[in-house]
Backbone as a chain_set.jsonl record, in Angstrom:
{"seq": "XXXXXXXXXXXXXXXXXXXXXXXXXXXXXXXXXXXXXXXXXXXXXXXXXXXXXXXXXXXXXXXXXXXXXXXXXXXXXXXXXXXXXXXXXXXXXXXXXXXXXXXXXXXXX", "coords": {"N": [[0.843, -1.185, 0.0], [0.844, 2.35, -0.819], [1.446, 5.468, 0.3], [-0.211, 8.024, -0.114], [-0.88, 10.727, 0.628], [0.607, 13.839, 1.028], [3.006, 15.449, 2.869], [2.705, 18.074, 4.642], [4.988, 21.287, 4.584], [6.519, 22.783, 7.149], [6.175, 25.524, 8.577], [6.958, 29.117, 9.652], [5.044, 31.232, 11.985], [3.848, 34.525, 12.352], [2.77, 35.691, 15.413], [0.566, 37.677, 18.023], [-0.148, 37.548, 20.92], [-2.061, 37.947, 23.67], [-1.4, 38.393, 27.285], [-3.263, 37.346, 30.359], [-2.587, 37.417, 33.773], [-1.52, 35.453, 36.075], [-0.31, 33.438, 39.1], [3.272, 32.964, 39.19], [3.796, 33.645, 36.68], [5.799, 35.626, 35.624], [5.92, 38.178, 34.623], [5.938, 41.601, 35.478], [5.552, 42.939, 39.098], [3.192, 44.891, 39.312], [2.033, 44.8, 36.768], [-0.602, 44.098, 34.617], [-1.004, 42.106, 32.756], [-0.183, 41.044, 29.592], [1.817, 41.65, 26.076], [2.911, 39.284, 23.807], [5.016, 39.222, 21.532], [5.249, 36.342, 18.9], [7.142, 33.716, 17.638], [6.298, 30.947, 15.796], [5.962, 28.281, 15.066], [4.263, 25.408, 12.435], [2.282, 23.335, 10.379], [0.255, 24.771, 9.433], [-1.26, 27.925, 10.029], [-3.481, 27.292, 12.497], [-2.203, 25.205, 13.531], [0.334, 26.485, 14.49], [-0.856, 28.405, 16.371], [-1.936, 26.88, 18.491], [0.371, 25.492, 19.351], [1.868, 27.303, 20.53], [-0.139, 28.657, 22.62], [0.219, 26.284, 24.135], [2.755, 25.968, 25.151], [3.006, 28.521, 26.151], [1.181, 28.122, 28.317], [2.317, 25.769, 29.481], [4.596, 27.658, 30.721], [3.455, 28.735, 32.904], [1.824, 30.806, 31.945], [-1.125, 32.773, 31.488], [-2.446, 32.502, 28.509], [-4.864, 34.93, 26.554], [-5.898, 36.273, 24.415], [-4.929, 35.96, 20.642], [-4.088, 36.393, 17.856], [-3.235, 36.598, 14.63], [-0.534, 37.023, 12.011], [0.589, 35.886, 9.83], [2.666, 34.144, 7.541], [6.047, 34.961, 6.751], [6.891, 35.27, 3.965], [3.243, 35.772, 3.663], [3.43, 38.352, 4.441], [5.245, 40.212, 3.725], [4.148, 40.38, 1.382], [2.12, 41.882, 2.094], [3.051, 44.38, 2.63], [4.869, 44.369, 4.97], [7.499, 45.655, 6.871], [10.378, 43.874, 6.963], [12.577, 43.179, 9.402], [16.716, 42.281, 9.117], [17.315, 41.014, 12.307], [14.662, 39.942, 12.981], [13.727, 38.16, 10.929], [15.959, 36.329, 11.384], [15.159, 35.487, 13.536], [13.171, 34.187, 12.777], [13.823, 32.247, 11.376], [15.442, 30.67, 12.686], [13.73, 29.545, 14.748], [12.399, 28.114, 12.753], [14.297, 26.27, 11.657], [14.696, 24.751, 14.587], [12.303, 23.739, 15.118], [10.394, 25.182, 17.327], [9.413, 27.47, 19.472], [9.346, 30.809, 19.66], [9.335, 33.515, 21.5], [9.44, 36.769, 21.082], [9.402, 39.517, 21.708], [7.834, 40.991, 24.753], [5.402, 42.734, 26.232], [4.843, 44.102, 29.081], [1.063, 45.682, 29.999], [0.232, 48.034, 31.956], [-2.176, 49.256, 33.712]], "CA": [[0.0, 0.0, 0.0], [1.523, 3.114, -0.752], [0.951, 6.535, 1.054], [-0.077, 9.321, -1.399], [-0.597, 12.095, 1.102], [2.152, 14.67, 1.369], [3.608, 16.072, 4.409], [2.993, 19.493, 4.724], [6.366, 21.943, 5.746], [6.218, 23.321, 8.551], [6.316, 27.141, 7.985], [6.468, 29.678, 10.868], [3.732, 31.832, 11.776], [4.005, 35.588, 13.8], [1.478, 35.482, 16.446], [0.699, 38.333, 18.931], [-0.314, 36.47, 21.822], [-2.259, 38.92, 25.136], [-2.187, 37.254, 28.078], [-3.43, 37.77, 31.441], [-1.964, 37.301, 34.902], [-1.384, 34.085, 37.023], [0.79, 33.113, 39.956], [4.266, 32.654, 38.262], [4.36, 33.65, 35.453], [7.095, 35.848, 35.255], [5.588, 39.654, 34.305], [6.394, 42.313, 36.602], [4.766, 42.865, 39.437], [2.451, 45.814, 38.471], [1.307, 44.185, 34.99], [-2.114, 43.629, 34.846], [-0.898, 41.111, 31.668], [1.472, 41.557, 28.557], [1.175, 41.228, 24.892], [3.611, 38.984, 23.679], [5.462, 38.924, 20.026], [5.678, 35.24, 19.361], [7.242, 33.05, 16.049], [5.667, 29.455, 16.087], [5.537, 26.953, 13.745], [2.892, 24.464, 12.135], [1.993, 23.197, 8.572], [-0.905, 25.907, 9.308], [-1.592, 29.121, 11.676], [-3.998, 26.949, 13.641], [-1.482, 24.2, 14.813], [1.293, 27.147, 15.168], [-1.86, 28.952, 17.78], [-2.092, 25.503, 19.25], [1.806, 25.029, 19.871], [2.119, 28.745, 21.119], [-1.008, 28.795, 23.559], [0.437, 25.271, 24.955], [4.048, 26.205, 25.794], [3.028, 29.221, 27.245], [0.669, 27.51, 29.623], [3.965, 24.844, 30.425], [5.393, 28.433, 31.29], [2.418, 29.332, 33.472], [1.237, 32.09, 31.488], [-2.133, 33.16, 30.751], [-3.135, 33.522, 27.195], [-6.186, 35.555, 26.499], [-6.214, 36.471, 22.775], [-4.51, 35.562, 20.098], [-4.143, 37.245, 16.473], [-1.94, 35.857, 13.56], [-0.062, 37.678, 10.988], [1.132, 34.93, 8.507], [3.831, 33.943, 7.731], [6.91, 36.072, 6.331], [5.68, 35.491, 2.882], [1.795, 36.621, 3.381], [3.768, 39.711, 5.672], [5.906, 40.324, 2.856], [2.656, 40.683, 0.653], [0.827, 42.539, 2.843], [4.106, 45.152, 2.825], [5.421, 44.501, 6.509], [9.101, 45.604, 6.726], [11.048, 42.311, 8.568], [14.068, 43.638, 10.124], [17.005, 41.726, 9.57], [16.742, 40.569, 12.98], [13.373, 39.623, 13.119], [14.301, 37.24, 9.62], [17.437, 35.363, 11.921], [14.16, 34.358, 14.718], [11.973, 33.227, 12.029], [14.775, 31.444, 10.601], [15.691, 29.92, 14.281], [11.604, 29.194, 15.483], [12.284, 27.005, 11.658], [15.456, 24.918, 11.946], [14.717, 24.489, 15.733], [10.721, 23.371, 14.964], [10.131, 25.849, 18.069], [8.243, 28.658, 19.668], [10.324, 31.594, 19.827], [8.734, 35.118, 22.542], [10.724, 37.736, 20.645], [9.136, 40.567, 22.67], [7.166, 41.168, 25.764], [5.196, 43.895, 26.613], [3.741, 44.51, 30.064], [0.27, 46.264, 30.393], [-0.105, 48.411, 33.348], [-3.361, 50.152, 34.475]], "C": [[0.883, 1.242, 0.0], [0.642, 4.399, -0.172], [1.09, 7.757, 0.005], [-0.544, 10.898, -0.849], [0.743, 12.326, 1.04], [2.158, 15.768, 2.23], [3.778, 17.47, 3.997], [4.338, 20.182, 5.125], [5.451, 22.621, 6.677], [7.278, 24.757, 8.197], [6.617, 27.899, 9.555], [5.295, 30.924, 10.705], [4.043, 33.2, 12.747], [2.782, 35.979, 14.12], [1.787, 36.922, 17.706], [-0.486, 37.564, 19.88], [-0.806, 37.736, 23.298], [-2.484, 37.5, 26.001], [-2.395, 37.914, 29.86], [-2.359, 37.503, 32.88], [-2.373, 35.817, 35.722], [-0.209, 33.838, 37.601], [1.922, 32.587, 38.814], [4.477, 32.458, 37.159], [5.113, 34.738, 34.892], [7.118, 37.343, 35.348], [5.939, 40.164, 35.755], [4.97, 42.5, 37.386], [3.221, 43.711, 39.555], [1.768, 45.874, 37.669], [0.267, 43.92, 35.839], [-2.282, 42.288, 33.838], [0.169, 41.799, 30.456], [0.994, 41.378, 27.358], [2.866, 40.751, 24.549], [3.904, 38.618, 21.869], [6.11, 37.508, 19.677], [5.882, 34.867, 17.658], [7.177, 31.77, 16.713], [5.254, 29.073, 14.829], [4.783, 26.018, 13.605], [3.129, 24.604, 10.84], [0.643, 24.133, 8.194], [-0.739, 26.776, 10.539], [-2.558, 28.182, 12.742], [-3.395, 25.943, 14.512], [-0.148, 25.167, 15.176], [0.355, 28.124, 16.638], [-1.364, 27.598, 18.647], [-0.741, 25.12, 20.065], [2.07, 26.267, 20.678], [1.454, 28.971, 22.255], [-0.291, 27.18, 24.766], [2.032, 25.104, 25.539], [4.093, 27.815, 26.209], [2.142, 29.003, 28.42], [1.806, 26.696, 30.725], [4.651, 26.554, 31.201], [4.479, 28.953, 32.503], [2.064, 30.6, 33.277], [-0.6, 31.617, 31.041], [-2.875, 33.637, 29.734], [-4.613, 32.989, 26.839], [-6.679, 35.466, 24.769], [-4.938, 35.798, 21.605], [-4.614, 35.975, 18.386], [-2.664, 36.782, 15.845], [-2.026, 37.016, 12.56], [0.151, 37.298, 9.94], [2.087, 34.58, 8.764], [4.595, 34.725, 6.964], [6.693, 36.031, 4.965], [4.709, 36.119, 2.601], [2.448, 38.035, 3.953], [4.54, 40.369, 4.615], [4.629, 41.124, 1.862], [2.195, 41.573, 0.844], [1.538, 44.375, 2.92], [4.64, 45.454, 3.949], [7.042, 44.814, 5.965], [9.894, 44.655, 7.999], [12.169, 42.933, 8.254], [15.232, 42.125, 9.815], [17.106, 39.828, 10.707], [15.935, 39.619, 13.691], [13.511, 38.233, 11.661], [15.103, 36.095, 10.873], [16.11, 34.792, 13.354], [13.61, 34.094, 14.606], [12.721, 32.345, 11.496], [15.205, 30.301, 11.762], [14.277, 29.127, 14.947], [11.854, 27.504, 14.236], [13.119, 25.692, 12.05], [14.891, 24.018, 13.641], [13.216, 23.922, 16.459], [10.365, 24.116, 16.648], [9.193, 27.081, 18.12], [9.228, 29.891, 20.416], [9.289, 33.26, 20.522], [10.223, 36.204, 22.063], [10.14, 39.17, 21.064], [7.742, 40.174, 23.405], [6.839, 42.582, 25.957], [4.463, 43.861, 27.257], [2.064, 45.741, 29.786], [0.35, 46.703, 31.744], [-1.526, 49.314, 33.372], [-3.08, 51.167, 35.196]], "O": [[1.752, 1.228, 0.871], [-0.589, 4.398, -0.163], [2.089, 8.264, -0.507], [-0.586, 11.924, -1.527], [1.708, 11.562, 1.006], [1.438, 16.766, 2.254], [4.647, 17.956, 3.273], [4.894, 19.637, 6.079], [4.257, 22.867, 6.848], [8.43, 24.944, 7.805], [6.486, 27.206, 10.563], [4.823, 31.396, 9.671], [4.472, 32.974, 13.878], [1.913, 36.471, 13.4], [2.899, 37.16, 18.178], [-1.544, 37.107, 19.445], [0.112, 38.329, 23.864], [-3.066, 36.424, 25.858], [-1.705, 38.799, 30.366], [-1.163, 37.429, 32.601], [-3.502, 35.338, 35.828], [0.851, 33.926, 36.981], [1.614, 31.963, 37.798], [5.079, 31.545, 36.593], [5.112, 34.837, 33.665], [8.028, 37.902, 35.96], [6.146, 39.529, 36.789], [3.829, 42.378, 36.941], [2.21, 43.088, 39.879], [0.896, 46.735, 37.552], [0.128, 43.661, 37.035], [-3.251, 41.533, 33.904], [0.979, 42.725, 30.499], [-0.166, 40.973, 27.269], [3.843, 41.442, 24.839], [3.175, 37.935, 21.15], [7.279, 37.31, 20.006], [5.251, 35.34, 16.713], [7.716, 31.448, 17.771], [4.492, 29.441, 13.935], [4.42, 25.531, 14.676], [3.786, 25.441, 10.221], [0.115, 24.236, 7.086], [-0.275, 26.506, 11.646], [-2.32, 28.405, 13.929], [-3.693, 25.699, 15.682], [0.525, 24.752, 16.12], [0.919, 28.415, 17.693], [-0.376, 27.583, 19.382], [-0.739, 24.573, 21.168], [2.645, 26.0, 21.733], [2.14, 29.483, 23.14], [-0.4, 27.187, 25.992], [2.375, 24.183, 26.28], [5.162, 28.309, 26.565], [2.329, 29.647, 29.452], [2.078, 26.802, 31.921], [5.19, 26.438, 32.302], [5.083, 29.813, 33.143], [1.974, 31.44, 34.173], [-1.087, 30.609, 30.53], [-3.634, 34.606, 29.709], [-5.236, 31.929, 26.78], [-7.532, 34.795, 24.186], [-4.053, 35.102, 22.103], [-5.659, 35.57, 17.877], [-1.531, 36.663, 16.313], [-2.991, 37.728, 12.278], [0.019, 38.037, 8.964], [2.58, 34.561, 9.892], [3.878, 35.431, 6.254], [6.128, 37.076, 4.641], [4.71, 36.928, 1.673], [1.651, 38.96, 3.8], [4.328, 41.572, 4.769], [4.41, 42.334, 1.799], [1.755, 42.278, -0.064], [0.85, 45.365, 3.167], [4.954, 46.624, 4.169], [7.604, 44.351, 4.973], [9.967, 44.691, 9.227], [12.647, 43.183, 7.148], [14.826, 41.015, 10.161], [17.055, 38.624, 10.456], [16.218, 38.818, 14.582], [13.113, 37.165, 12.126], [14.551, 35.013, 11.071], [16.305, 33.761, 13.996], [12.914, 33.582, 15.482], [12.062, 31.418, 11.023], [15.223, 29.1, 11.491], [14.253, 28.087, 15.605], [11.642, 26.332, 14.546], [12.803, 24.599, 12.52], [14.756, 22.795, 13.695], [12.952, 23.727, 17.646], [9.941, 23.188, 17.337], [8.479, 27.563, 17.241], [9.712, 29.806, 21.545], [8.627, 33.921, 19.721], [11.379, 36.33, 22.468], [10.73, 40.063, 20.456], [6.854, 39.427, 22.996], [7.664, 43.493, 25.892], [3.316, 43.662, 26.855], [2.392, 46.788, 29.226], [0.519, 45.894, 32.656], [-1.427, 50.298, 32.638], [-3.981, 51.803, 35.744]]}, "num_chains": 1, "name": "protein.A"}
């Protein structure tokens, strides 16, 4: 029997990720929650959500929302300017099939 599906790649995806507050999870103490700039990978945006929402729970974070960008391709498209930078931790999230928090930003009230 031969297998005539084909294995999706595994792309990365940039995800802004809000999340709320819970014992240890890391934010200062002041935050009311953070919005976090995240690159996560999947053969789609809904299993890179899925991998992103579930290794920041292992971290004991609280995520609330969740909003996708694409991937550097559709962002490309869309006319985002990728830094550098920002290229070398979509390039790293890839090789390293990982979930890469390339900024944090507290909320305060």
């Amino acid at each position: 029997m031969t297998d005539t599906s084909e294995k999706r790649p595994q792309q990365v995806y940039t995800l802004l990720v809000e999340v709320g507050r819970k014992p240890g999870d890391g934010l200062p103490k002041a935050a009311t929650g953070a919005a976090l700039m995240i690159y996560a990978t999947g053969v789609d945006e809904a299993e890179a959500v899925r991998e992103a929402v579930a290794v920041l729970k292992q971290a004991d974070m609280a995520p609330l929302d969740v909003t996708g960008y694409g991937t550097l391709d559709e962002r490309l498209a869309q006319g985002h300017e990728i830094e550098d930078e920002e290229r070398a931790l979509m390039d790293r999230a890839l090789a390293e099939n990982a979930v890469i928090v390339a900024q944090v930003t507290p909320f305060n009230d």
